[in-house]
Backbone atoms as SQL, in Angstrom:
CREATE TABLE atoms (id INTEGER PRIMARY KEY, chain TEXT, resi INTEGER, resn TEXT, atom TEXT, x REAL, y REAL, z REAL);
INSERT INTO atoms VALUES
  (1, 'A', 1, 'UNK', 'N', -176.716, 123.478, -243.582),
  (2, 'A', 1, 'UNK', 'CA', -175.696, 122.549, -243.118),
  (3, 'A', 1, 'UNK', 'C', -176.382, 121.270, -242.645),
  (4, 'A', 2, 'UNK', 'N', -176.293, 120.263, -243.421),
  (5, 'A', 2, 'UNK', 'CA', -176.655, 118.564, -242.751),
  (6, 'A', 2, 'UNK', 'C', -176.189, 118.071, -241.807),
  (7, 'A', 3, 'UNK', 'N', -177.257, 117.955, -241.235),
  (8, 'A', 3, 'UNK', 'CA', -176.682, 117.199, -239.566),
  (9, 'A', 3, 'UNK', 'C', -177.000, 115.784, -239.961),
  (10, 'A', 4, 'UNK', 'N', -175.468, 114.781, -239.331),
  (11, 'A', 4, 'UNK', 'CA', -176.067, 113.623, -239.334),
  (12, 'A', 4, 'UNK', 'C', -174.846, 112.765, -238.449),
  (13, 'A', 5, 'UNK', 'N', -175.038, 111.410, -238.627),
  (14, 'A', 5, 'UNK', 'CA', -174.969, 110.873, -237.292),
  (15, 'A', 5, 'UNK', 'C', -174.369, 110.082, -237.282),
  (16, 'A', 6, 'UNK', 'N', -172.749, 109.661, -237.226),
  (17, 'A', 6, 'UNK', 'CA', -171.972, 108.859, -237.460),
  (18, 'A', 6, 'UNK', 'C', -171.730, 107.800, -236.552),
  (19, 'A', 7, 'UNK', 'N', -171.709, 106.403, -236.344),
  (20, 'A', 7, 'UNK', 'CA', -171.589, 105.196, -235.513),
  (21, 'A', 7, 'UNK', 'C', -171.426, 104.090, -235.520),
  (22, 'A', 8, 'UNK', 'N', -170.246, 103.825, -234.490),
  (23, 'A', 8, 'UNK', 'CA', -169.697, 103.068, -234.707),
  (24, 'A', 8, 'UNK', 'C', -169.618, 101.881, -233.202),
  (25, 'A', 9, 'UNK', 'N', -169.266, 100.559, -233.716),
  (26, 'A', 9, 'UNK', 'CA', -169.768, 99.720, -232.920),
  (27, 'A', 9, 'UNK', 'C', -168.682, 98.653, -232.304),
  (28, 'A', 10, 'UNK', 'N', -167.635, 99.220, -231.579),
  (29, 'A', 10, 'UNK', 'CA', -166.737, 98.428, -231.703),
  (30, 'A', 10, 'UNK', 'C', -166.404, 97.409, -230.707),
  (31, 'A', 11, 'UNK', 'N', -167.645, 96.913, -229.781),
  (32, 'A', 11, 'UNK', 'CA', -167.730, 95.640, -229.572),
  (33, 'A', 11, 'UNK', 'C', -168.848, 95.198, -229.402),
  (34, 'A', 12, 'UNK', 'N', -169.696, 94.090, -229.363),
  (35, 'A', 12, 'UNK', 'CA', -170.936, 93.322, -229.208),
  (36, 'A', 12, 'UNK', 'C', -171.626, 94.426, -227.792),
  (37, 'A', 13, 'UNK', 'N', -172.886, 95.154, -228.418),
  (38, 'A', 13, 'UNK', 'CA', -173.327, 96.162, -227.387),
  (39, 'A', 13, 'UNK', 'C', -172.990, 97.320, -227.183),
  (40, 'A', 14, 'UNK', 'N', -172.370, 97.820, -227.677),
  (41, 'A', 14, 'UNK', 'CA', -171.537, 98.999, -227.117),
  (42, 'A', 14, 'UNK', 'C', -171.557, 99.576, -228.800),
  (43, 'A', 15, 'UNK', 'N', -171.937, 100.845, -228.571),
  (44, 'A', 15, 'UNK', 'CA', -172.507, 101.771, -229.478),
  (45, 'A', 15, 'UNK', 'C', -171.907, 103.179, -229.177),
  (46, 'A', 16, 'UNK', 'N', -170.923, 103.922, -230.189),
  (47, 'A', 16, 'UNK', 'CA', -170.059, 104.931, -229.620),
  (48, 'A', 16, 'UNK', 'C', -170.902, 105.845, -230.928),
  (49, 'A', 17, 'UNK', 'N', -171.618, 107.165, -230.737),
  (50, 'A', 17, 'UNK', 'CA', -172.016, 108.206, -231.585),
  (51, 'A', 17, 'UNK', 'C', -171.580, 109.607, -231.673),
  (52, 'A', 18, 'UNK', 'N', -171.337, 109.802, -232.727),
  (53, 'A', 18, 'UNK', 'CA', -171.042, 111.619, -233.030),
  (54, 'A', 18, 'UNK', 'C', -171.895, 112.033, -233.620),
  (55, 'A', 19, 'UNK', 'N', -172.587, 113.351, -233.213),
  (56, 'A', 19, 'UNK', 'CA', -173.901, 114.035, -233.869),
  (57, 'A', 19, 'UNK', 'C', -172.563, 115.300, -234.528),
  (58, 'A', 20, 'UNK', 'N', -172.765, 115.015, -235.644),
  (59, 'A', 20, 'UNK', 'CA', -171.747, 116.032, -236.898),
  (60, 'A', 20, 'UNK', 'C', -172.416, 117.161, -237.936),
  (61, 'A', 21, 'UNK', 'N', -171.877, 118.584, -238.176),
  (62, 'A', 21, 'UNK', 'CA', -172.957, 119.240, -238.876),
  (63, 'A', 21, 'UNK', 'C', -171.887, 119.415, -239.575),
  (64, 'A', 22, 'UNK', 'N', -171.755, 119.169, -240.800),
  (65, 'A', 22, 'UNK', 'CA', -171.140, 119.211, -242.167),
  (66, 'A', 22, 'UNK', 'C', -171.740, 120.423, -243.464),
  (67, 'A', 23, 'UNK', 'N', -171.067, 121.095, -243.910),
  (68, 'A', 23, 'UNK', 'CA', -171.305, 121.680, -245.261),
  (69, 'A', 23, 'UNK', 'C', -172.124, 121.288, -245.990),
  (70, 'A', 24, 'UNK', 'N', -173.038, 121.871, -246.641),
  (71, 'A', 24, 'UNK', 'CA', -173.773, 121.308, -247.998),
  (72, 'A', 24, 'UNK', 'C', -172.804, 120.006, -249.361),
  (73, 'A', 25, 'UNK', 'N', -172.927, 119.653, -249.594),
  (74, 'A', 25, 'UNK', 'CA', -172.228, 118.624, -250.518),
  (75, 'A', 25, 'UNK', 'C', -171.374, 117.924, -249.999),
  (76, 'A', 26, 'UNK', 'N', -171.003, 117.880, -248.065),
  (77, 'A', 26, 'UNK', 'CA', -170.357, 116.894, -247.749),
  (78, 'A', 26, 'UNK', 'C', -170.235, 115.445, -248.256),
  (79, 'A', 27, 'UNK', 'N', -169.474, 114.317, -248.083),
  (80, 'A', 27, 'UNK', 'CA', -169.328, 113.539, -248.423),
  (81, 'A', 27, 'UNK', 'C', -169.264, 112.498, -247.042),
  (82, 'A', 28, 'UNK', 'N', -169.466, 110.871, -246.852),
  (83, 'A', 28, 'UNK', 'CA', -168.961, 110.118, -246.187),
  (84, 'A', 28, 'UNK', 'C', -168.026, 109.871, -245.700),
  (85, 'A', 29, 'UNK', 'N', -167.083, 110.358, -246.216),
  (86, 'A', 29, 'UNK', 'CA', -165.541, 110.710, -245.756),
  (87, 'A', 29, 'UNK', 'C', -165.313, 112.212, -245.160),
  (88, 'A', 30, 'UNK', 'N', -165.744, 112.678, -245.325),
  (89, 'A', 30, 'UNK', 'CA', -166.184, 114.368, -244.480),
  (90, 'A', 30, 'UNK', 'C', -166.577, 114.020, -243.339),
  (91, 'A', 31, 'UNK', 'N', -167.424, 112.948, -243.424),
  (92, 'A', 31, 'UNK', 'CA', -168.413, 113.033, -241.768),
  (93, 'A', 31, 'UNK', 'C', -167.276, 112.180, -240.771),
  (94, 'A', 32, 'UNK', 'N', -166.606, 111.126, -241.659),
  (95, 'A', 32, 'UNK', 'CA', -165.565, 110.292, -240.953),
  (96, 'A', 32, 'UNK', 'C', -164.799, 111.335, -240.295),
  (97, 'A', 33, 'UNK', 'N', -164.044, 111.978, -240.696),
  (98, 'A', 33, 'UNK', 'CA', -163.065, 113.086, -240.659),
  (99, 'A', 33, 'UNK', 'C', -163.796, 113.997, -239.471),
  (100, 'A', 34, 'UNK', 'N', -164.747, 114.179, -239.516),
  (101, 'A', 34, 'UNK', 'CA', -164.933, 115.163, -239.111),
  (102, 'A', 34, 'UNK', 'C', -165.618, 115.264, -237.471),
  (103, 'A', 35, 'UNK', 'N', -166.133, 113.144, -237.555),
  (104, 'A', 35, 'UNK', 'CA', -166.388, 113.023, -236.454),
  (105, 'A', 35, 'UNK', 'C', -165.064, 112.353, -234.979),
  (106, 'A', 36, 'UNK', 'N', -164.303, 112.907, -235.700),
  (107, 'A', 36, 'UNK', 'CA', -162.907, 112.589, -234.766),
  (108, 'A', 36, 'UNK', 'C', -162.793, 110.781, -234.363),
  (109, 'A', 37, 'UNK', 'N', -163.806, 110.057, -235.464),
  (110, 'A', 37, 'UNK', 'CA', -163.538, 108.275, -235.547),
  (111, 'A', 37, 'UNK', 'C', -161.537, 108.144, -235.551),
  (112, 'A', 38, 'UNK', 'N', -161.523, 107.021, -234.268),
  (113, 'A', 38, 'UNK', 'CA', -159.939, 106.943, -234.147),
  (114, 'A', 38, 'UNK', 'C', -159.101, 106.191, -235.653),
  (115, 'A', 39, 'UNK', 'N', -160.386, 105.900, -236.588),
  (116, 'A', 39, 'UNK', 'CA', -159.405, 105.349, -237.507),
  (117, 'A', 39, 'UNK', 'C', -159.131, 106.347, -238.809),
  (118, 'A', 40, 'UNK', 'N', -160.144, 107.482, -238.378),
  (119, 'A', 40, 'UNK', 'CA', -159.549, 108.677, -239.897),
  (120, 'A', 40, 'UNK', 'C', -158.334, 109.312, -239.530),
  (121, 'A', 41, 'UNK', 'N', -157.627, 109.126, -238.053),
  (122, 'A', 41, 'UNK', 'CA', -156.138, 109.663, -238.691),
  (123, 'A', 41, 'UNK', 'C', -155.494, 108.685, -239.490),
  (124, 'A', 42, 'UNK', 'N', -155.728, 107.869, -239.924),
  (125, 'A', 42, 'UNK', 'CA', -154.680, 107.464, -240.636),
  (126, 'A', 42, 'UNK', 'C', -155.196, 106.897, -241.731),
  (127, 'A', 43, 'UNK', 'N', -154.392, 107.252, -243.302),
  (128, 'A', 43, 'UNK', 'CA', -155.571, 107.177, -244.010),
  (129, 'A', 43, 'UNK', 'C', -155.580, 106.193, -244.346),
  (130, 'A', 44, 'UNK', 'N', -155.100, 104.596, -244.254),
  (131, 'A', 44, 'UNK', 'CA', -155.027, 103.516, -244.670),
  (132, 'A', 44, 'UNK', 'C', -156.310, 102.900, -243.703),
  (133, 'A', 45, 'UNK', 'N', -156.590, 103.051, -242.683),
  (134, 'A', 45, 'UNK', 'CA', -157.747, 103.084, -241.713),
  (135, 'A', 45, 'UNK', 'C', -159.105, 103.513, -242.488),
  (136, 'A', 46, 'UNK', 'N', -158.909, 104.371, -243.049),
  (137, 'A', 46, 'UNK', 'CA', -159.831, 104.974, -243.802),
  (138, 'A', 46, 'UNK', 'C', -160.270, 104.670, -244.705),
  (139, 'A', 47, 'UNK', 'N', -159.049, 104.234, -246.137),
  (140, 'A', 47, 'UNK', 'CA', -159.915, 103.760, -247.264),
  (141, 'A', 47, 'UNK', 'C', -160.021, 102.628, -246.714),
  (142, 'A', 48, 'UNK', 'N', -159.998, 101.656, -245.488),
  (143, 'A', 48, 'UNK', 'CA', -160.459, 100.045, -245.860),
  (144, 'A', 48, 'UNK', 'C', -161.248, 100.198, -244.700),
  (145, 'A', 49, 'UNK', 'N', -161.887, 101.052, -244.664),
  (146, 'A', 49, 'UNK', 'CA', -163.024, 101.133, -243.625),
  (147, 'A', 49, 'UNK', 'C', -164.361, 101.152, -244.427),
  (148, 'A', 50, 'UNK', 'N', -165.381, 99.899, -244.077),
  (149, 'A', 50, 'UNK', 'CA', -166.481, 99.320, -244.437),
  (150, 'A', 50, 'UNK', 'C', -167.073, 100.069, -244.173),
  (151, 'A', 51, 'UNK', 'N', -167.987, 101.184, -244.616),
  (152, 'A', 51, 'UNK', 'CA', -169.104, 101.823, -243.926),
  (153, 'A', 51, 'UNK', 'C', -170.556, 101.779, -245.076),
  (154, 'A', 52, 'UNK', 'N', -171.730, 102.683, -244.347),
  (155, 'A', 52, 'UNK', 'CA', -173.093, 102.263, -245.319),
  (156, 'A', 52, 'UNK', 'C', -173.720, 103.326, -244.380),
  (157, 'A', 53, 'UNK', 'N', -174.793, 104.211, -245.406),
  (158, 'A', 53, 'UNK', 'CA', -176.051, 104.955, -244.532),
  (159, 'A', 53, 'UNK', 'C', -176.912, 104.017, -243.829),
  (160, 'A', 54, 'UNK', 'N', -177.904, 104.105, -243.362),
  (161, 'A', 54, 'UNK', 'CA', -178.913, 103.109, -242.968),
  (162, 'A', 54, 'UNK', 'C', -178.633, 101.949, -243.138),
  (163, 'A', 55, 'UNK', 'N', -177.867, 101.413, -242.686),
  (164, 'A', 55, 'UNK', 'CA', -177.522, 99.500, -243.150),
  (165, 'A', 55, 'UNK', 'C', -177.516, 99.132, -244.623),
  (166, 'A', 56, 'UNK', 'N', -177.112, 100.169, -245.394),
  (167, 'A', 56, 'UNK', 'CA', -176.541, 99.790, -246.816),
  (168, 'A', 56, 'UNK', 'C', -175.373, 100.256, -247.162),
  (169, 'A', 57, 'UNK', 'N', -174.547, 99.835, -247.790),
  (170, 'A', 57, 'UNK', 'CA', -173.116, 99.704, -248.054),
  (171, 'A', 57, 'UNK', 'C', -172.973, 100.616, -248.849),
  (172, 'A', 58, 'UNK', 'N', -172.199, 101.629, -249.129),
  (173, 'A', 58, 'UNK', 'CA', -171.746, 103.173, -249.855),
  (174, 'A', 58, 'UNK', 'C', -170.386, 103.333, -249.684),
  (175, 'A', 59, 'UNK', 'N', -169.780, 103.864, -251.066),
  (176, 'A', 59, 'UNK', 'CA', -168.394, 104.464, -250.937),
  (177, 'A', 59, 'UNK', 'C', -168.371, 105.793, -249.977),
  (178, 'A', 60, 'UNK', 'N', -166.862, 106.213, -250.137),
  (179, 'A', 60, 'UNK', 'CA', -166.400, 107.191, -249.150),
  (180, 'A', 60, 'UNK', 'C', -166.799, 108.438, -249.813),
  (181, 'A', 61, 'UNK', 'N', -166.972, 108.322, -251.304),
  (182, 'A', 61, 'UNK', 'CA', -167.262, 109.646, -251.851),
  (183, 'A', 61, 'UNK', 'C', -168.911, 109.828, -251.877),
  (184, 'A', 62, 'UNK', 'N', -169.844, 109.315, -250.938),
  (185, 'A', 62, 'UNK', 'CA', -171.582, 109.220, -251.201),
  (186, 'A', 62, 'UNK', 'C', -171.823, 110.710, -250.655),
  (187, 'A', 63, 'UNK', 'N', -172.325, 111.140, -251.500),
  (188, 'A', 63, 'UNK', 'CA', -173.132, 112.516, -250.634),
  (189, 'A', 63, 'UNK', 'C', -173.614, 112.318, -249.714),
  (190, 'A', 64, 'UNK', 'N', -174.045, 113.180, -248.747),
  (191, 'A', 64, 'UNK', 'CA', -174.913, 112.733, -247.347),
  (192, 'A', 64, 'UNK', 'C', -175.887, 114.168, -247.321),
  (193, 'A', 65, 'UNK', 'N', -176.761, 113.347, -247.124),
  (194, 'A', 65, 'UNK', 'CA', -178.004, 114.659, -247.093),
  (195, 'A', 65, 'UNK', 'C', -178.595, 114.674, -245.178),
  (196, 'A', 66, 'UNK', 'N', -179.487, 115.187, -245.485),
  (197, 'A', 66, 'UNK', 'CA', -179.927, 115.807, -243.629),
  (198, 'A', 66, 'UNK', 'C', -180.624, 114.429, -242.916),
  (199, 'A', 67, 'UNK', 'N', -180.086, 114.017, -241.987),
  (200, 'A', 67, 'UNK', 'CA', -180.396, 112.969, -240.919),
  (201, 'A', 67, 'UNK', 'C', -180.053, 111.840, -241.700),
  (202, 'A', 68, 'UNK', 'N', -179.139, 111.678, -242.074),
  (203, 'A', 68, 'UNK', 'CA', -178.283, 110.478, -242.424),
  (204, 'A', 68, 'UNK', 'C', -177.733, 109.741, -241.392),
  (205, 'A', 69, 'UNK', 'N', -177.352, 108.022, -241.699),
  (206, 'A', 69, 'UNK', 'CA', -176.943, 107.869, -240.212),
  (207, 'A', 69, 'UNK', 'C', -175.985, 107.008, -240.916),
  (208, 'A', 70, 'UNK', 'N', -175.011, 107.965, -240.652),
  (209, 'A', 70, 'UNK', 'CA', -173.346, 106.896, -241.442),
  (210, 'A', 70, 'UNK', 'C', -172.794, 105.996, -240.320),
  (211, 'A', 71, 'UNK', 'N', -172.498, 104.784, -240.598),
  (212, 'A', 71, 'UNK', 'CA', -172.605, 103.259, -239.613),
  (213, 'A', 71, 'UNK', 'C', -170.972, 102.477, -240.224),
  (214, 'A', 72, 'UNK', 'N', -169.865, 102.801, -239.627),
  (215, 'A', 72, 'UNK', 'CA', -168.907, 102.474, -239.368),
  (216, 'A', 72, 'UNK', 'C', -169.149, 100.863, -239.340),
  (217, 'A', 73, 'UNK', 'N', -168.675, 99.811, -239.816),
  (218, 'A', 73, 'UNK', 'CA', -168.689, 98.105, -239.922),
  (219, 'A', 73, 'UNK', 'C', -167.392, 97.765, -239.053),
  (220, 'A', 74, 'UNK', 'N', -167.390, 96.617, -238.639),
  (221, 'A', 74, 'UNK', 'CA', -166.416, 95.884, -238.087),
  (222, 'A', 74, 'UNK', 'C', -166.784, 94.368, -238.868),
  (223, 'A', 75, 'UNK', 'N', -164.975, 93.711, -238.669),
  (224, 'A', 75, 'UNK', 'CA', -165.817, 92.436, -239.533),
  (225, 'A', 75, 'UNK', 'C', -165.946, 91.231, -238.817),
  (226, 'A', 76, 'UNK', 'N', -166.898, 90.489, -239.513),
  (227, 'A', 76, 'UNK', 'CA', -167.530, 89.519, -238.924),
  (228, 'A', 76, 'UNK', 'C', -166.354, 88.520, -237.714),
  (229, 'A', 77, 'UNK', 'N', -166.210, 88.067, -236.865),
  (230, 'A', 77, 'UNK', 'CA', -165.611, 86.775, -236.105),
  (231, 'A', 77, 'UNK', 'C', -165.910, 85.863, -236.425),
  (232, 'A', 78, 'UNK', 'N', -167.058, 85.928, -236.905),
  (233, 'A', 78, 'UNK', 'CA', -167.535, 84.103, -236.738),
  (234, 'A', 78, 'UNK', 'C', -168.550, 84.123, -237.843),
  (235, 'A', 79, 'UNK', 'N', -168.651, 83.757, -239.209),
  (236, 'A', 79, 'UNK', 'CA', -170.061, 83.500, -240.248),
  (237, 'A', 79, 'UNK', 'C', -171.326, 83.150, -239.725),
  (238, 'A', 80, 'UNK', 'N', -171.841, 83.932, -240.053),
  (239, 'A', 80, 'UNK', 'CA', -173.526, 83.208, -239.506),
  (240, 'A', 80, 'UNK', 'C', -173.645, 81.968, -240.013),
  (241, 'A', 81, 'UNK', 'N', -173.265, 81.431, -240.917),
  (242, 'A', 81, 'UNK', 'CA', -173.809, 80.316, -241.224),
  (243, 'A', 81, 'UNK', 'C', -173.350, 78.968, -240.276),
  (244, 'A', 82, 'UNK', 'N', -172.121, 79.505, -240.193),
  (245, 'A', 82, 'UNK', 'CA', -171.302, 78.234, -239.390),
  (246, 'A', 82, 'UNK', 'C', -171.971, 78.047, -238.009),
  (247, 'A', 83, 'UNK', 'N', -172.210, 79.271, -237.569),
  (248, 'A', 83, 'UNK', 'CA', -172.562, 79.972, -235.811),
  (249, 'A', 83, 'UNK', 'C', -173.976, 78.769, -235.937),
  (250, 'A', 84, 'UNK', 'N', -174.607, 78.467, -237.128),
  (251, 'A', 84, 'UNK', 'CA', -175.897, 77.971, -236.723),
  (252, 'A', 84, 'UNK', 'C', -175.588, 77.022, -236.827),
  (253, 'A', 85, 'UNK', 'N', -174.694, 76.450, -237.923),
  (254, 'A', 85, 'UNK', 'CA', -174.491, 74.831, -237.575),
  (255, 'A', 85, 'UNK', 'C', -174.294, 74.519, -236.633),
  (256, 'A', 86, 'UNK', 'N', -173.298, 75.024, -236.039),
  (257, 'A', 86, 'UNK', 'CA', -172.662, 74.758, -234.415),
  (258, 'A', 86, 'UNK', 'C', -173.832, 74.610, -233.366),
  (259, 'A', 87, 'UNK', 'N', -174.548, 75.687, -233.650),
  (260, 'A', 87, 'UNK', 'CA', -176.131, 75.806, -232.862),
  (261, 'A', 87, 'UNK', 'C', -176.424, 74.503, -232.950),
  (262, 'A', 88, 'UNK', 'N', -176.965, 73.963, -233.703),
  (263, 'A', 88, 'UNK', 'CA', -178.195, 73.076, -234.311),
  (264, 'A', 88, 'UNK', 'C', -176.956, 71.847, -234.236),
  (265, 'A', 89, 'UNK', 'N', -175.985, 71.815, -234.001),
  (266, 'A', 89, 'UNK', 'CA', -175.270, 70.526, -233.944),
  (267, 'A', 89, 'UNK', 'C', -175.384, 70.249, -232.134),
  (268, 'A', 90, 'UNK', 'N', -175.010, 71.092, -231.187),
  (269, 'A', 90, 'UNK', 'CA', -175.227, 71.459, -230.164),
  (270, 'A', 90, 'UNK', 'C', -176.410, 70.828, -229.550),
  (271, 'A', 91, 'UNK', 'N', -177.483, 71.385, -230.697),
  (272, 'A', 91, 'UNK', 'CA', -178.671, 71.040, -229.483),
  (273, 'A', 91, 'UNK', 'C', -179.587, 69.704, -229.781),
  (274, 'A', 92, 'UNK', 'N', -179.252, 69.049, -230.815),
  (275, 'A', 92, 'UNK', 'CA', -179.344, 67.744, -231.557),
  (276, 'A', 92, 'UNK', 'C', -180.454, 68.608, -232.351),
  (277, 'A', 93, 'UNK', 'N', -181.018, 67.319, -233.387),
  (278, 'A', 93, 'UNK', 'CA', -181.984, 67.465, -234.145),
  (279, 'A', 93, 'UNK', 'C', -183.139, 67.513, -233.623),
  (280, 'A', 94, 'UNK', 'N', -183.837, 67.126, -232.502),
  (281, 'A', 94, 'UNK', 'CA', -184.897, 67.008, -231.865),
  (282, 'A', 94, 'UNK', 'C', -185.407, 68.480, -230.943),
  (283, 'A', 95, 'UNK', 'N', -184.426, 69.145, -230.603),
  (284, 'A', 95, 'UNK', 'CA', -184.874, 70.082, -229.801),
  (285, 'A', 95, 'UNK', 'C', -184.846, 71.502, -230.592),
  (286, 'A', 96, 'UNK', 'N', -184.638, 71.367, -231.982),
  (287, 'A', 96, 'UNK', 'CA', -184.508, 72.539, -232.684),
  (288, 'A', 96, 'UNK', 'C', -184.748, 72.651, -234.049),
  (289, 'A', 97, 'UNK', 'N', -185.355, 73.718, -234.414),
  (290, 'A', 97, 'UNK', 'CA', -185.963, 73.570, -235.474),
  (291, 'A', 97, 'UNK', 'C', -187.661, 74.137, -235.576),
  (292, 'A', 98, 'UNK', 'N', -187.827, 74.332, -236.334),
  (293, 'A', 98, 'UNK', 'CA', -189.490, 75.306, -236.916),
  (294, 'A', 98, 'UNK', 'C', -190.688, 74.750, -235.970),
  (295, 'A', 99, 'UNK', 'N', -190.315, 72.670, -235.979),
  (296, 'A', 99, 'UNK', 'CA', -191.599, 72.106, -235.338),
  (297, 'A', 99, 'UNK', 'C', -191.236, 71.405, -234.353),
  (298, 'A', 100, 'UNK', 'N', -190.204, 71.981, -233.360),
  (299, 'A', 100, 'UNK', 'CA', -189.877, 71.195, -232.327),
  (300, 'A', 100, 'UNK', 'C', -190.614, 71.363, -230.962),
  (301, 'A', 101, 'UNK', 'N', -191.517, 72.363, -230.889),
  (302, 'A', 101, 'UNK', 'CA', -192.545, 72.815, -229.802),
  (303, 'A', 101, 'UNK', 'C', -193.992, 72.683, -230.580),
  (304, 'A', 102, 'UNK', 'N', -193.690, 71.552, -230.026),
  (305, 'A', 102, 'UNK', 'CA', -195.454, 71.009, -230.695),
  (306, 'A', 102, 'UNK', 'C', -196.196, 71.227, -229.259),
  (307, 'A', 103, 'UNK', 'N', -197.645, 71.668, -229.652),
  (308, 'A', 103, 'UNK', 'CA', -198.348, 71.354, -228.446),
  (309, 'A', 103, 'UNK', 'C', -199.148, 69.713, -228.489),
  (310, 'A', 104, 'UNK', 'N', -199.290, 69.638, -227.496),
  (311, 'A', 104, 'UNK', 'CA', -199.906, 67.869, -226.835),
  (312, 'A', 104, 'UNK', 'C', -201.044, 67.876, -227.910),
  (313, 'A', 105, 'UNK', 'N', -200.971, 66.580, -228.665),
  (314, 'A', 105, 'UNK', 'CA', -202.428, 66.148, -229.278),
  (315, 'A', 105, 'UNK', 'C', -202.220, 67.441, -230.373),
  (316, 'A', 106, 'UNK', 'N', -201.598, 68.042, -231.165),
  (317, 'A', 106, 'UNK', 'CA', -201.856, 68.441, -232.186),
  (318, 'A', 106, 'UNK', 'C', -201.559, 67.802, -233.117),
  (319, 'A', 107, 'UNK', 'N', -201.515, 68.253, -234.400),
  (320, 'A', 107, 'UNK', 'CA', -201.254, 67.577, -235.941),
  (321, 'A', 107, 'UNK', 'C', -199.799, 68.102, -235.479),
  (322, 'A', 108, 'UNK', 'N', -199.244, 67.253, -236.615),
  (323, 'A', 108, 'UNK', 'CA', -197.632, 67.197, -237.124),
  (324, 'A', 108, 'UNK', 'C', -197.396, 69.056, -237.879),
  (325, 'A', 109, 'UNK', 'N', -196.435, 69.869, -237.584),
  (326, 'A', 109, 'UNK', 'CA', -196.587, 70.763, -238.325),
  (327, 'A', 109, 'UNK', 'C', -197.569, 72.229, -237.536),
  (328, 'A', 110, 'UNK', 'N', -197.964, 71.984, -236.374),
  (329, 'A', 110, 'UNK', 'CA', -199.031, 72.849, -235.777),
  (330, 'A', 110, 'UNK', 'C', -198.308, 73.061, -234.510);
């Protein structure tokens, strides 16, 4: 029987886990089910639920073998990409960026 480790993250920090021992040929949707996650009662919760072993993305039908760690997604608020513009608009051009902590008397780039 595969033990493995279902989790889910449903706000910034906060990390909720079920340690689950499933049947031989379980599936990703077995471990959902089985780890009492509040969104497998209902199964519309379920099929549009984003999940992945180890930080890679897998359907509901993936086999799961021993110490798997099935990782429940939530979706993004805010694009990374934008989050940095905003950053880097924020802090002007001068204070941010790869070569903005130069030390005294070095070359450009160091």
């Amino acid at each position: 029987m595969p033990r493995v480790m279902v989790l889910h993250s449903p706000a910034p920090r906060q990390v909720l886990e079920w340690p689950v021992e499933l049947p031989a040929g379980a599936t990703v949707r077995d471990a959902l089910v089985a780890s009492g996650w509040s969104g497998s009662q209902s199964v519309e919760a379920l099929a549009t639920a984003e999940v992945g072993i180890w930080g890679r993305r897998c359907p509901l039908g993936q086999p799961l073998r021993e110490g798997d760690r099935v990782e429940i997604y939530r979706g993004l608020v805010v694009d990374p990409k934008v989050a940095r513009r905003e950053r880097f608009r924020k802090q002007g051009a001068r204070a941010a960026g790869l070569f903005a902590q130069r030390r005294p008397g070095s070359k450009a780039g160091y």
